[in-house]
MIDOSE-1310 file (N, C-alpha, C; in nm, 2 decimals, decimal comma, always signed):
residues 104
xxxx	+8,61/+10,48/+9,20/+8,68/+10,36/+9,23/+8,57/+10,25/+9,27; +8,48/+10,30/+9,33/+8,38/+10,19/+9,39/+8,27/+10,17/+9,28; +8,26/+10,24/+9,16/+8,15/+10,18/+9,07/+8,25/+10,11/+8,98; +8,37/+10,11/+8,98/+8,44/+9,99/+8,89/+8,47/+9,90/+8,99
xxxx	+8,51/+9,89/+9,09/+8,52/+9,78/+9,17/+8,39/+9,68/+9,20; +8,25/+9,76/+9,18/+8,10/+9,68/+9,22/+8,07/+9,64/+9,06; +8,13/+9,72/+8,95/+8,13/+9,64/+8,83/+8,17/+9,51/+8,83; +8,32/+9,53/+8,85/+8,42/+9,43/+8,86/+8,34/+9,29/+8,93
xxxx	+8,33/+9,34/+9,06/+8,27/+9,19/+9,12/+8,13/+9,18/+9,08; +8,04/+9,23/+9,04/+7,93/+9,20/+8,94/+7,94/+9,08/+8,85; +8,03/+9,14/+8,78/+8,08/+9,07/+8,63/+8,14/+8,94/+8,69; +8,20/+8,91/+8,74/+8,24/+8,80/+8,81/+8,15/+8,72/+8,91
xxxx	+8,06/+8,73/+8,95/+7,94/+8,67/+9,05/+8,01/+8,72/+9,15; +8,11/+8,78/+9,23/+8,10/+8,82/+9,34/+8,00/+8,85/+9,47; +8,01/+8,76/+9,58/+7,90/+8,84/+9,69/+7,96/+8,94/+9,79; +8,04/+8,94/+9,77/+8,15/+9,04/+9,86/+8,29/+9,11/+9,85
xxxx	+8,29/+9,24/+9,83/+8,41/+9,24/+9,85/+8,46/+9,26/+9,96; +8,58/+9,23/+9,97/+8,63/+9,21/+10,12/+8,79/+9,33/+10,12; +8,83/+9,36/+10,04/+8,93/+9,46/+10,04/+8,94/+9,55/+9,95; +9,03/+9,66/+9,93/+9,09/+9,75/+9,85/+9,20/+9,80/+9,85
xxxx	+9,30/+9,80/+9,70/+9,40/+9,82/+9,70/+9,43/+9,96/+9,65; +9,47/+10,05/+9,69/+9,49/+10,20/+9,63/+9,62/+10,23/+9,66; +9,63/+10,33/+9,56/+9,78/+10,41/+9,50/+9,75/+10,55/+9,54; +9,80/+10,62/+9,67/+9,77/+10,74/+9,67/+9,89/+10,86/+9,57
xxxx	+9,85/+10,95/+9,55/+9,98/+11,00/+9,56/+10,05/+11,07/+9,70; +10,19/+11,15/+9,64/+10,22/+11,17/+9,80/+10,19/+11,32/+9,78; +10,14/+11,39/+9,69/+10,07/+11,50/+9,67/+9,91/+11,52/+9,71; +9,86/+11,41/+9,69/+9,75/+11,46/+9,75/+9,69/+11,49/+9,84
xxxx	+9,60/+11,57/+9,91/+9,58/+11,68/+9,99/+9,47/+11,60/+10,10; +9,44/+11,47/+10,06/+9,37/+11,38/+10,10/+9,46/+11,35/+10,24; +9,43/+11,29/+10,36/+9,46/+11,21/+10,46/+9,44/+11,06/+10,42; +9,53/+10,95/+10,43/+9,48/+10,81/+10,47/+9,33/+10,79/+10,55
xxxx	+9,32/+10,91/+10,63/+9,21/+10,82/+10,76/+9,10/+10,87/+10,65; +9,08/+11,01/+10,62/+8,98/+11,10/+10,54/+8,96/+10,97/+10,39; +9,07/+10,93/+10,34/+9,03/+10,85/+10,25/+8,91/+10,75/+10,28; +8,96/+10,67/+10,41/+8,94/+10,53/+10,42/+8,78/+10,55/+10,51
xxxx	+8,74/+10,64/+10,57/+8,64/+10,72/+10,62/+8,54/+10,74/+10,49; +8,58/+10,78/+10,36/+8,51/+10,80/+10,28/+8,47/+10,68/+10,21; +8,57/+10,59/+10,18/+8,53/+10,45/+10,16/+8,43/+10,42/+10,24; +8,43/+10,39/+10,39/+8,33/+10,34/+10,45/+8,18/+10,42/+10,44
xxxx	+8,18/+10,58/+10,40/+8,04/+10,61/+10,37/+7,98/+10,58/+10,26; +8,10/+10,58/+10,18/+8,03/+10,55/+10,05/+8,02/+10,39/+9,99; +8,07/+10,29/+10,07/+8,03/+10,14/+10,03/+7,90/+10,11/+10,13; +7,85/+10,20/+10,22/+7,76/+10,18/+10,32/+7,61/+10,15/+10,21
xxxx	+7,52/+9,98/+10,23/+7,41/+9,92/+10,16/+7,48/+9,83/+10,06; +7,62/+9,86/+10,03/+7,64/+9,79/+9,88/+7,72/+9,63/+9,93; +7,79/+9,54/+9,85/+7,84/+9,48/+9,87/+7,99/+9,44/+9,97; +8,02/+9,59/+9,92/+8,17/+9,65/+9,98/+8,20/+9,67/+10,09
xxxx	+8,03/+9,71/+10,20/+8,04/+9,75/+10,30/+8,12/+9,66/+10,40; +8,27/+9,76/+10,46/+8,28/+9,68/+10,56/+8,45/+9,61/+10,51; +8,45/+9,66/+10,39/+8,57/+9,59/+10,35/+8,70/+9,67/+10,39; +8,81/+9,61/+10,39/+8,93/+9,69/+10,43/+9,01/+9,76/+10,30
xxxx	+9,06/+9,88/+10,35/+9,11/+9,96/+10,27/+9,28/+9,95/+10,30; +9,34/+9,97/+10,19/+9,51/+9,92/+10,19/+9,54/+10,06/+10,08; +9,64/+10,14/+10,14/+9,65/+10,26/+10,08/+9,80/+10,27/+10,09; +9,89/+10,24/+9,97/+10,00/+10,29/+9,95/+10,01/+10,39/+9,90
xxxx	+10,14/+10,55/+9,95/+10,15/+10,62/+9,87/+10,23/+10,63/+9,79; +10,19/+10,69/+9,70/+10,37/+10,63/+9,56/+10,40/+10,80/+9,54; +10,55/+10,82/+9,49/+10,55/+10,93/+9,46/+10,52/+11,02/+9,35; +10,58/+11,13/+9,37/+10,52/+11,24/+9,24/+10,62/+11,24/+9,15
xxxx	+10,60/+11,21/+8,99/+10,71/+11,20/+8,88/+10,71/+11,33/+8,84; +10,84/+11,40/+8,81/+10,85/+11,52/+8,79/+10,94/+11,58/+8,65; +10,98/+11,67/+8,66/+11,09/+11,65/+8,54/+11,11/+11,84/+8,55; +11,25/+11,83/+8,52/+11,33/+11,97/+8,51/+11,29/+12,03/+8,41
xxxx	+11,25/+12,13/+8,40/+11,24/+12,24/+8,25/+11,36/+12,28/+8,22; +11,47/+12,27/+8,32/+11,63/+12,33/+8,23/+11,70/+12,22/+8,18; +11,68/+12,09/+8,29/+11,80/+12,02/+8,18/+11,71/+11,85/+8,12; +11,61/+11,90/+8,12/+11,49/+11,72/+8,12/+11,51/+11,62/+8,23
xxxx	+11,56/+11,61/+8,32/+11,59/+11,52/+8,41/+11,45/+11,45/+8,47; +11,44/+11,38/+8,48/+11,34/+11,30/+8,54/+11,33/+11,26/+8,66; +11,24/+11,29/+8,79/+11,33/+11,22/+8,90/+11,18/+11,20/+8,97; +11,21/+11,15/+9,07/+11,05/+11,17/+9,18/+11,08/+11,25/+9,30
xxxx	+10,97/+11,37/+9,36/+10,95/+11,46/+9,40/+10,91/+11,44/+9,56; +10,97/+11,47/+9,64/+10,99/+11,49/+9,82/+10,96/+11,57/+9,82; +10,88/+11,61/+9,93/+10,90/+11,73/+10,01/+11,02/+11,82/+10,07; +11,10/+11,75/+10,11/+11,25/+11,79/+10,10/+11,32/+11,86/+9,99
xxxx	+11,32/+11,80/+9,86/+11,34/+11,80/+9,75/+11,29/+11,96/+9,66; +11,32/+12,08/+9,68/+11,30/+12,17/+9,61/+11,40/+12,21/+9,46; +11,43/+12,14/+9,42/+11,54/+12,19/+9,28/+11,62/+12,03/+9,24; +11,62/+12,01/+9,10/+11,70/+11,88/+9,05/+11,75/+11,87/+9,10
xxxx	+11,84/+11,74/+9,13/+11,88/+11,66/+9,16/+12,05/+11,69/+9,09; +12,05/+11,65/+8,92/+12,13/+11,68/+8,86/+12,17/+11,82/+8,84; +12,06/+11,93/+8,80/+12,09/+12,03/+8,78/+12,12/+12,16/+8,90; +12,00/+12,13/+9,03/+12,02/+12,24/+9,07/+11,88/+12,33/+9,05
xxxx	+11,85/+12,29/+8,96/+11,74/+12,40/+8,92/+11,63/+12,40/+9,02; +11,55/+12,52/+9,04/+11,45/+12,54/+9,07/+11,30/+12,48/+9,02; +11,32/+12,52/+8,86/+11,21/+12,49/+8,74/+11,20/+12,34/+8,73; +11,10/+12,30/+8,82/+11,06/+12,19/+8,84/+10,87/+12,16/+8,77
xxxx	+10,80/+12,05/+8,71/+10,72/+12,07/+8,69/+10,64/+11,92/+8,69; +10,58/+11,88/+8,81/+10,49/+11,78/+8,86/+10,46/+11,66/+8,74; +10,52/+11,57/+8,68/+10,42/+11,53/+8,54/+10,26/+11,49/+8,58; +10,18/+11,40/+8,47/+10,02/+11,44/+8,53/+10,04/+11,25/+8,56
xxxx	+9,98/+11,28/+8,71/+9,93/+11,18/+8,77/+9,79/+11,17/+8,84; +9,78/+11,02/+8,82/+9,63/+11,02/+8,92/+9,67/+11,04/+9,08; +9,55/+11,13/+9,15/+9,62/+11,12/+9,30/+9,56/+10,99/+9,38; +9,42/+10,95/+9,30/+9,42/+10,77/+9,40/+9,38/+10,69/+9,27
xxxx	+9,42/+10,60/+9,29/+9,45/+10,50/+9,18/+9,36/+10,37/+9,23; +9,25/+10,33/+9,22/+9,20/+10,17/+9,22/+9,32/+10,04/+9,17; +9,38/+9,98/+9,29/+9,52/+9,90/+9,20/+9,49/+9,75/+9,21; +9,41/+9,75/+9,28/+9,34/+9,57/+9,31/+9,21/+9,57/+9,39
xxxx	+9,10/+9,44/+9,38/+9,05/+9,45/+9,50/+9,04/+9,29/+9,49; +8,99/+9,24/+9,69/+8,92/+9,11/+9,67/+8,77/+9,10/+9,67; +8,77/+8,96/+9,65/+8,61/+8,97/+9,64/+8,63/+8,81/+9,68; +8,48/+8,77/+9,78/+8,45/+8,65/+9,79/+8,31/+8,58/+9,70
């Protein structure tokens, strides 16, 4: 995320960026703080250093193997919705997503 974001503001004359927008999932095994902790070692020398991190988590899109239903995935949530079933199967998502940044 941070070598297309220092592209990004490259390519544009950017001298700073000043934020980050991310898409977590709600599956991933990542923490917010652990995320935003990693951001800050890893923009540390570059232009980014220092900038704030904005982390929404979106949910997990799923779908039934008995009757195709589509739905999004809770923790709560063990079996369709419509069906009942158990045979539930994650579709493929990213678990952090680069969704915006700024730059000055």
């Amino acid at each position: 995320m941070l070598k297309v974001a220092l592209e990004y503001a490259t390519k544009n004359n950017a001298s700073h960026i000043t934020q980050f927008s991310v898409a977590m999932s709600a599956a991933a095994d990542e923490s917010e703080e652990s995320l935003k902790f990693h951001f800050e070692h890893v923009t540390r020398g570059t232009i980014a250093e220092g900038a704030r991190v904005d982390i929404t988590r979106v949910p997990v899109p799923v779908k039934c193997l008995e009757c195709g239903n589509d739905f999004e995935w809770t923790p709560e949530l063990i079996a369709c919705p419509k069906c009942a079933s158990p045979r539930i199967r994650a579709l493929p998502q990213d678990e952090f997503k680069l969704t915006s940044i700024e730059v000055e």
